[in-house]
N, C-alpha and C positions, 0 to 999 in steps of 0.2 A: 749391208744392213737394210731392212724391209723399213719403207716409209713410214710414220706413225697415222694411226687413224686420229680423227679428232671430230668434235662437236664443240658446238657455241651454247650456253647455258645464256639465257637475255629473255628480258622482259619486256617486250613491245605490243602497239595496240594502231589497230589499222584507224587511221585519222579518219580515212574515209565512213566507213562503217562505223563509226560512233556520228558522224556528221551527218548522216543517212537517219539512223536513230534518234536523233537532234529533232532532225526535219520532220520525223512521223510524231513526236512528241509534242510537236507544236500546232500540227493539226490536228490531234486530240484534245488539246488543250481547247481547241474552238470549238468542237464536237460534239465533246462529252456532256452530257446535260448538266453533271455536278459540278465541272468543271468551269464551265460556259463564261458563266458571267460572274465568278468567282475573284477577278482580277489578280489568279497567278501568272506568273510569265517566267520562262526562263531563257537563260541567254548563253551561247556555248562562241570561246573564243579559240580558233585552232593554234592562235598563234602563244598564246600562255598555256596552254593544253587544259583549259578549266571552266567548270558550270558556275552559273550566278541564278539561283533560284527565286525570286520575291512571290511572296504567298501575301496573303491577309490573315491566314492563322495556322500556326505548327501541324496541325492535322490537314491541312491543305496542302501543306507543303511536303510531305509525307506523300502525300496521295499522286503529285506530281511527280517523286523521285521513286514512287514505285511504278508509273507508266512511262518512265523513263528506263528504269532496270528491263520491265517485261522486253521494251525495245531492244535495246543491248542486246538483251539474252538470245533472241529470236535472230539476231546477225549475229553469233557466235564471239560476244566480246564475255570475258570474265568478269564478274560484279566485281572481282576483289579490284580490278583495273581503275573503279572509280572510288576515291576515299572522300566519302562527305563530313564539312565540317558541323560544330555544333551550329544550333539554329540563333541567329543574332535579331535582338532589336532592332528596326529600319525605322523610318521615318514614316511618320501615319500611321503608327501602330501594325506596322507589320514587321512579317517575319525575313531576312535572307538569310537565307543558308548558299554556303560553296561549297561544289564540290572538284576537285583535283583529279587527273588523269596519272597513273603511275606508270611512266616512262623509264626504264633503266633499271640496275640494280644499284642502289648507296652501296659506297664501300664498307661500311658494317656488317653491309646483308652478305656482303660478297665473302669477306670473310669468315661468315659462321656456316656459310654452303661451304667455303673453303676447307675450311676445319672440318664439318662434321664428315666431308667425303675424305682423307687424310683417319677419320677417326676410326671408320670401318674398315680399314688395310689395303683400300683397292691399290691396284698396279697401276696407276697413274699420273699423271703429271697434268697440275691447275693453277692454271697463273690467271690474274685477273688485269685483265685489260679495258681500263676506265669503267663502260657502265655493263660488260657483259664478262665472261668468267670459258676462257677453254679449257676444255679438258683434254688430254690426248694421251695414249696409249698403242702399245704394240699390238694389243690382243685385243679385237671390236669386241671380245664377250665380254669383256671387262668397260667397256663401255655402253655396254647395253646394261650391264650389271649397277654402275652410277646412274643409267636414265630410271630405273625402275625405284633406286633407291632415293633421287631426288625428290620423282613426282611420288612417293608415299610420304613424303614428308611436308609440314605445311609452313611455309615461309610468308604469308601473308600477304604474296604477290603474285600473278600468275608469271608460270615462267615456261618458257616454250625452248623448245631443241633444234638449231638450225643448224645449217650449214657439214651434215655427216658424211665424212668423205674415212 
């Protein structure tokens, strides 16, 4: 019997490259004329995977977390990668907002990727293993048939295709 081909279905985000992104966003933050002396600041921790924004006012804070995206974008991370919370009351009448790095797939998500490739009849076999999802198959067109069919679908997280052998 011929080995099965297989791919990795996983949602990861290069630390680096968001921390690269970090650091240009905070030289902007001193740069920018509008920005300047505005007293926002934001704070990126690797080890929680998460941003801590303080603004002085929700349209300030806005304005940071969109020179924050343009950065991401421009080193190749997906926006849906970072999920921002609502914007909270701080002390001194300002604003924080958080925002979250999405690392993994929940097993919720896992199982509705699960299901919905199981729903369209492919020739495969998908077992989920903790935060990523294999798929494997006798036939590669049958899994080039699942990559085309996952990425037209929108699961709210970016998900990338590793390890195809």
């Amino acid at each position: 019997m011929a080995k099965d081909s297989s791919f990795d279905i996983v949602s990861e985000v290069d630390l680096q490259e968001v921390d690269n992104a970090y650091q240009q966003t905070l030289k902007e933050l001193v740069q920018r004329y509008d920005l300047k002396d505005s007293g926002a600041s934001i704070e990126f921790s690797k080890a929680d995977k998460t941003f801590t924004l303080h603004a002085p006012s929700d349209f300030i804070g806005k304005q940071v977390i969109d020179v924050l995206n343009t950065k991401l974008v421009r080193r190749q991370i997906d926006l849906k990668s970072v999920k921002w919370g609502k914007a909270e009351i701080a002390s001194g009448s300002t604003v924080r907002i958080k925002g979250e790095l999405v690392m993994g797939i929940e097993m919720e998500l896992a199982r509705k990727i699960n299901k919905d490739i199981r729903d369209q009849k492919f020739k495969v076999k998908v077992q989920i293993e903790g935060d990523k999802l294999r798929v494997s198959a006798a036939v590669r067109d049958e899994l080039q048939a699942v990559i085309a069919f996952v990425k037209g679908k929108d699961y709210e997280i970016p998900l990338q295709f590793i390890n195809y052998r």
